[in-house]
N, CA, C and O atoms as a GROMACS GRO file, in nm:
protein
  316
    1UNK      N    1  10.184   6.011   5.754
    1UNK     CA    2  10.137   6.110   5.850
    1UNK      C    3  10.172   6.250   5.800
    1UNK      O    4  10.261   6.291   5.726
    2UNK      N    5  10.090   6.300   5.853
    2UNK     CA    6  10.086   6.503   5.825
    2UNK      C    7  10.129   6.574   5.909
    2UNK      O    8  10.034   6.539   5.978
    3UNK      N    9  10.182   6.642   5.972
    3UNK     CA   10  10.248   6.684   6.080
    3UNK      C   11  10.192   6.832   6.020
    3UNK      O   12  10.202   6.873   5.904
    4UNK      N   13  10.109   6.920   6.173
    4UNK     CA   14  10.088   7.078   6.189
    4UNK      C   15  10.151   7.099   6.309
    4UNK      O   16  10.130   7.037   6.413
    5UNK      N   17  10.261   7.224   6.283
    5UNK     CA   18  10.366   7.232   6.375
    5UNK      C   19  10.355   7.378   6.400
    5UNK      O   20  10.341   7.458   6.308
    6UNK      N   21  10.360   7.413   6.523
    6UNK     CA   22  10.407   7.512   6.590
    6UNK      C   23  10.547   7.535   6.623
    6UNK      O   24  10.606   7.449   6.688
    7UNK      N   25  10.634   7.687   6.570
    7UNK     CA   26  10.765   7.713   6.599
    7UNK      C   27  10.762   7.791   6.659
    7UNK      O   28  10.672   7.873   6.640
    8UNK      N   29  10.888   7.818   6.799
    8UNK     CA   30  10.882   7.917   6.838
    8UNK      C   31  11.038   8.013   6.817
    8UNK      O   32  11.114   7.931   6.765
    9UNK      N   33  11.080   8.085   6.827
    9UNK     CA   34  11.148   8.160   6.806
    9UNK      C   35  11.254   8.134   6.913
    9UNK      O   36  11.218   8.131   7.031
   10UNK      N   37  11.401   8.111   6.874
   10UNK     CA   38  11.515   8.129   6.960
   10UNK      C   39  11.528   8.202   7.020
   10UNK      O   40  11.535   8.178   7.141
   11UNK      N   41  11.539   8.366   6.961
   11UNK     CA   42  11.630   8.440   6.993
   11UNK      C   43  11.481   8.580   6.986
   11UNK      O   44  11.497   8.699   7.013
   12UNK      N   45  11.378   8.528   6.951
   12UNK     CA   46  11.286   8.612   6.940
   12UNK      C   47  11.105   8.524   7.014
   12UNK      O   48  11.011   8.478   6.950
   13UNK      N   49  11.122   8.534   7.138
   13UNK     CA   50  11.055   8.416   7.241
   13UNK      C   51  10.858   8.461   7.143
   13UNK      O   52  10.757   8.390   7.137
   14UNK      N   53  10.876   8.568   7.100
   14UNK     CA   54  10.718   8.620   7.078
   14UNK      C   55  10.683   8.564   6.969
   14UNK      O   56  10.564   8.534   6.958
   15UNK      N   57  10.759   8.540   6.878
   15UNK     CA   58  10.781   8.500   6.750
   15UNK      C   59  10.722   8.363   6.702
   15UNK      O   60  10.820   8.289   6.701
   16UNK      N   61  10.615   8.291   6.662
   16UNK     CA   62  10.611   8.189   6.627
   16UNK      C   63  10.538   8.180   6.470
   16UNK      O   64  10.469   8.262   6.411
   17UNK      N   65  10.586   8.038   6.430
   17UNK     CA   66  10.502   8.017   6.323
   17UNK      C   67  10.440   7.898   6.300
   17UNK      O   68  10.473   7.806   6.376
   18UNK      N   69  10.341   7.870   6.198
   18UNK     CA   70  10.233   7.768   6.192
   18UNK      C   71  10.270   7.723   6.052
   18UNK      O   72  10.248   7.797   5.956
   19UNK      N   73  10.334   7.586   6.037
   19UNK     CA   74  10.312   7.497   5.926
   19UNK      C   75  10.260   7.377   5.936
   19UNK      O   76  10.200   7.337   6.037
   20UNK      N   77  10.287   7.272   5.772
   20UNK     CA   78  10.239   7.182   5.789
   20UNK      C   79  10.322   7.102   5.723
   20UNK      O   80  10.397   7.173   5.657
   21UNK      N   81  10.357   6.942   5.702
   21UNK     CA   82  10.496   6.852   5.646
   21UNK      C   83  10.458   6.749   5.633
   21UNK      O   84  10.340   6.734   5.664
   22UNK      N   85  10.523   6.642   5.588
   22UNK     CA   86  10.510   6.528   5.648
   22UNK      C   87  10.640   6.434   5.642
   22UNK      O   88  10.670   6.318   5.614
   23UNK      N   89  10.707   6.564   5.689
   23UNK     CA   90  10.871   6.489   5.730
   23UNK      C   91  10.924   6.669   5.867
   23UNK      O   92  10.994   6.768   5.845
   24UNK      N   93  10.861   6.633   5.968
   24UNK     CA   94  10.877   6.717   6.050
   24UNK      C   95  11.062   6.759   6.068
   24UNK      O   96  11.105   6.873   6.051
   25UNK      N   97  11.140   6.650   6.103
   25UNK     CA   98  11.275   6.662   6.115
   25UNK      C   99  11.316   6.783   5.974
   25UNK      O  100  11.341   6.902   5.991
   26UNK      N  101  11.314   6.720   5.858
   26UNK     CA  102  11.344   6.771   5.738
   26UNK      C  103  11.316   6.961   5.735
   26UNK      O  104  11.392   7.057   5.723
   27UNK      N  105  11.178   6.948   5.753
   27UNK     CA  106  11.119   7.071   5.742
   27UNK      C  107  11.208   7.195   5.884
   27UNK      O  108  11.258   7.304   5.856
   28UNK      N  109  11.204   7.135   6.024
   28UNK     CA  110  11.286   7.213   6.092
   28UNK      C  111  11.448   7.248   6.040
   28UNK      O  112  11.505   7.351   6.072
   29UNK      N  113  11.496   7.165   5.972
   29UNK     CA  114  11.631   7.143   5.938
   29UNK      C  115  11.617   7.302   5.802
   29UNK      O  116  11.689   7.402   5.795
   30UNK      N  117  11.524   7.269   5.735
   30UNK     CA  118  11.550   7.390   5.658
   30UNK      C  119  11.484   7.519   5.720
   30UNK      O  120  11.501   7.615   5.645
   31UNK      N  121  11.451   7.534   5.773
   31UNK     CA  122  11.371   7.637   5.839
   31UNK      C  123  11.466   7.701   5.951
   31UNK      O  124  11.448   7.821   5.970
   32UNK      N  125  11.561   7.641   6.023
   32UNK     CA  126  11.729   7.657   6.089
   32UNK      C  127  11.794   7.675   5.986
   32UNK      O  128  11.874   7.768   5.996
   33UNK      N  129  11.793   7.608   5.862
   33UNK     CA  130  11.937   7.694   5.780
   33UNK      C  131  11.876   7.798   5.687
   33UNK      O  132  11.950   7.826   5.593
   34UNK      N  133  11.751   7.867   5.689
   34UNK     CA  134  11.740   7.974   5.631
   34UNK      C  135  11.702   7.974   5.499
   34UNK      O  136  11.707   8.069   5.421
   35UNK      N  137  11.660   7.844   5.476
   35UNK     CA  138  11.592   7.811   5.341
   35UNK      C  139  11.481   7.825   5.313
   35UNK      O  140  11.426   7.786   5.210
   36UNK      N  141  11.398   7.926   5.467
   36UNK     CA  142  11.220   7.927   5.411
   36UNK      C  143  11.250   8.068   5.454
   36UNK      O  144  11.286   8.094   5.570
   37UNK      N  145  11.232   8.184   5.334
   37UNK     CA  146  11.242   8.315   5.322
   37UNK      C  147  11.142   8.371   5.478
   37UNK      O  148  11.185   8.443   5.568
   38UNK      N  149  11.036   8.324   5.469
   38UNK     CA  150  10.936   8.365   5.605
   38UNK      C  151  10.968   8.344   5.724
   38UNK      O  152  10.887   8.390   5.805
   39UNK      N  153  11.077   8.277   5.779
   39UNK     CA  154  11.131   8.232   5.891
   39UNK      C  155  11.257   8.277   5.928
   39UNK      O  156  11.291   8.314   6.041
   40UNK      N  157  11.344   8.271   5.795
   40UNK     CA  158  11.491   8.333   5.789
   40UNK      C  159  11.541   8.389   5.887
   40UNK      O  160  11.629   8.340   5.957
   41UNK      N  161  11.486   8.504   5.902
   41UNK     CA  162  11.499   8.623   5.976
   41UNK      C  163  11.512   8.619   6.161
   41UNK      O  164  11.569   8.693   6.241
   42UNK      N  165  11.444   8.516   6.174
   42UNK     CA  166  11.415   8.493   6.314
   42UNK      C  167  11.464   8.344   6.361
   42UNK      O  168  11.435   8.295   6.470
   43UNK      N  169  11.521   8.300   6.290
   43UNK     CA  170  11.617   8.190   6.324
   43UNK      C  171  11.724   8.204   6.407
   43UNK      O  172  11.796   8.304   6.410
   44UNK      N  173  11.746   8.040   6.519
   44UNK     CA  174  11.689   7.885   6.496
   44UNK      C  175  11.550   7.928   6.558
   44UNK      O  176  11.513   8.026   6.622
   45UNK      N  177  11.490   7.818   6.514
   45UNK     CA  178  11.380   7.751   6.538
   45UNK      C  179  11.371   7.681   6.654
   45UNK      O  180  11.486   7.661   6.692
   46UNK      N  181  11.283   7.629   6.738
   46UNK     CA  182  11.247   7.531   6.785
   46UNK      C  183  11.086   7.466   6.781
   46UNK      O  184  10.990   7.530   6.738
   47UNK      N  185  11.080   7.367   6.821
   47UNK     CA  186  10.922   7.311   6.821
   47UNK      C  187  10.866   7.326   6.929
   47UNK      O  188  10.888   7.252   7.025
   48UNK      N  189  10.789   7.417   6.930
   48UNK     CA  190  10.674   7.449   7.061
   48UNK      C  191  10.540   7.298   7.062
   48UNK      O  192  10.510   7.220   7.152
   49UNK      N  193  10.504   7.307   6.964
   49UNK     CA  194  10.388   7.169   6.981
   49UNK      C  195  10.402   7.132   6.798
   49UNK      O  196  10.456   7.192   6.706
   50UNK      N  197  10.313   6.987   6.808
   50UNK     CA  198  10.290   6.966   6.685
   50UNK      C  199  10.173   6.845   6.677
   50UNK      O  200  10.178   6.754   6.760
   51UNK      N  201  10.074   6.848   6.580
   51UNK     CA  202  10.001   6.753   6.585
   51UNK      C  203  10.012   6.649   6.469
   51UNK      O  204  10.033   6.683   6.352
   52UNK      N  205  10.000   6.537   6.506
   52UNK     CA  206  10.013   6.440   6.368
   52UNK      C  207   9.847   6.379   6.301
   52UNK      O  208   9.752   6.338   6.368
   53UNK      N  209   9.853   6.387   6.191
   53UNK     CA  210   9.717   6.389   6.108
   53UNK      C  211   9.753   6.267   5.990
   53UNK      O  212   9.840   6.269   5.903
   54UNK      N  213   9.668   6.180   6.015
   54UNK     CA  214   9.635   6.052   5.957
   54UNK      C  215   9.600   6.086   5.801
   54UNK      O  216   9.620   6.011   5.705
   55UNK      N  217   9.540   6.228   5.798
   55UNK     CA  218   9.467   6.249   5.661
   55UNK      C  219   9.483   6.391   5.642
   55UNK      O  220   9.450   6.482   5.719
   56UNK      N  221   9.536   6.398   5.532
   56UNK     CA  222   9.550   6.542   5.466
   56UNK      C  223   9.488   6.664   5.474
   56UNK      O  224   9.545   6.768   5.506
   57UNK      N  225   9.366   6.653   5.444
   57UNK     CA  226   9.270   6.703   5.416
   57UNK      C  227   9.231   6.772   5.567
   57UNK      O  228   9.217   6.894   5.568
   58UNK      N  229   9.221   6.733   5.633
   58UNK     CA  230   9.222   6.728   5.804
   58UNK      C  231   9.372   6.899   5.871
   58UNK      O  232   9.385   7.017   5.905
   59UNK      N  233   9.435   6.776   5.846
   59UNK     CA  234   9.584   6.897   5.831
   59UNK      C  235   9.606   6.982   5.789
   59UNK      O  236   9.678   7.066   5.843
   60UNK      N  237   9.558   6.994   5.683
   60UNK     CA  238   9.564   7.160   5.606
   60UNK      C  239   9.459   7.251   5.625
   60UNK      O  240   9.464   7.369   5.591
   61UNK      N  241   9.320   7.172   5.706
   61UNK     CA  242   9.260   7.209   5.797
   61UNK      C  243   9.297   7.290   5.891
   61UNK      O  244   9.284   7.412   5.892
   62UNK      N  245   9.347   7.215   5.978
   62UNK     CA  246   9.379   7.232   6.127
   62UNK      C  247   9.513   7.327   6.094
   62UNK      O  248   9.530   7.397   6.194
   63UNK      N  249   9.581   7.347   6.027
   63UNK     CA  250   9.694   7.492   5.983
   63UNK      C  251   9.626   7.590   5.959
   63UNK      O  252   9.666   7.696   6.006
   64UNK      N  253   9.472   7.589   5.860
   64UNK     CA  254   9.449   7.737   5.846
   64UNK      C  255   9.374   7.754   5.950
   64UNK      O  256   9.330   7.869   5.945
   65UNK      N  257   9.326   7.686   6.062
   65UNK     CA  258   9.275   7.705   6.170
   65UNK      C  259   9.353   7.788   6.258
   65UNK      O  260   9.327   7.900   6.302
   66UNK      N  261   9.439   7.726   6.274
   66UNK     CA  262   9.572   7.761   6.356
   66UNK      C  263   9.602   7.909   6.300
   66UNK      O  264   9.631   7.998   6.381
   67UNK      N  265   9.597   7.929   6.199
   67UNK     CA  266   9.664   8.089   6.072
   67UNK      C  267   9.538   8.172   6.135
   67UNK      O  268   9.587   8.283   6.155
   68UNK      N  269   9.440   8.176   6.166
   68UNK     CA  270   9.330   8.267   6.174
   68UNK      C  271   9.346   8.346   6.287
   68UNK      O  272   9.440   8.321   6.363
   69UNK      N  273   9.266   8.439   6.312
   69UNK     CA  274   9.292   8.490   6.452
   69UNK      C  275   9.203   8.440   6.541
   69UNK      O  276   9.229   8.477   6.655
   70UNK      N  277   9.093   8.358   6.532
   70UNK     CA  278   9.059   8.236   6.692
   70UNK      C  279   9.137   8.133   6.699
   70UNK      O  280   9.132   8.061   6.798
   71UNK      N  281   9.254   8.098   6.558
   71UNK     CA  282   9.327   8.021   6.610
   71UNK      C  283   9.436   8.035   6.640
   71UNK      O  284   9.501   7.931   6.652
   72UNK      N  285   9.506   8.164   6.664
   72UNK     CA  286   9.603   8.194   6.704
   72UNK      C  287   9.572   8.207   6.912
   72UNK      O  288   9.629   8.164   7.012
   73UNK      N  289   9.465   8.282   6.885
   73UNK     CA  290   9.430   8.294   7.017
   73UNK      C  291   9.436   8.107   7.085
   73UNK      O  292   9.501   8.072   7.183
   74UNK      N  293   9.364   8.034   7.016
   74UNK     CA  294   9.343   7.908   7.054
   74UNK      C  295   9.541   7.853   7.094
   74UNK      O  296   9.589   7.817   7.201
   75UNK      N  297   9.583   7.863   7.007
   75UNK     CA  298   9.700   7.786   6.991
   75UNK      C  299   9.835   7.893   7.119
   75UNK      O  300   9.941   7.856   7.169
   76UNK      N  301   9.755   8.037   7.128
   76UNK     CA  302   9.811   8.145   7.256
   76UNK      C  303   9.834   8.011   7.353
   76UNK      O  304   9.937   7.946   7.374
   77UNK      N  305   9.670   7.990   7.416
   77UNK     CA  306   9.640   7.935   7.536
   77UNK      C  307   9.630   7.816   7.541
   77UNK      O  308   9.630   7.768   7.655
   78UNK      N  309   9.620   7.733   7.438
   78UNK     CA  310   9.607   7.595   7.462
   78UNK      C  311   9.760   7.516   7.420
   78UNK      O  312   9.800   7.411   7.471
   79UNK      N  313   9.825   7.593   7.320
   79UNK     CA  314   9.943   7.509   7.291
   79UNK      C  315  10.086   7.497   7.297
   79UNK      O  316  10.142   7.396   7.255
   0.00000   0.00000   0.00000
């Protein structure tokens, strides 16, 4: 499985970000200790939503969907 994850910000509620894994636990774990330069800053983390994807190709999809600005708006109100 592929995991596209929404983070939201601890200590900074406005703050979120859009990846993609396929070891969701792992990926939050470094993303809390400050090992992904783009997140660092605004750490801990938590998981606002996440979708799981059978197929790759699909997932890295549905992330740059999510990265765009109808899908930010989308992911505002729906997620």
């Amino acid at each position: 499985m592929t995991y596209v994850y929404v983070l939201r910000s601890v200590g900074h509620a406005e703050r979120f970000y859009v990846g993609v894994t396929s070891d969701l636990r792992a990926r939050l774990k470094k993303h809390n200790a400050g090992e992904v330069p783009h997140t660092s800053k605004f750490a801990p983390w938590t998981i606002k939503t996440y979708v799981a994807f059978s197929d790759d190709a699909q997932a890295f999809a549905f992330e740059k969907y999510l990265k765009s600005t109808s899908g930010r708006a989308f992911a505002k109100t729906r997620l």
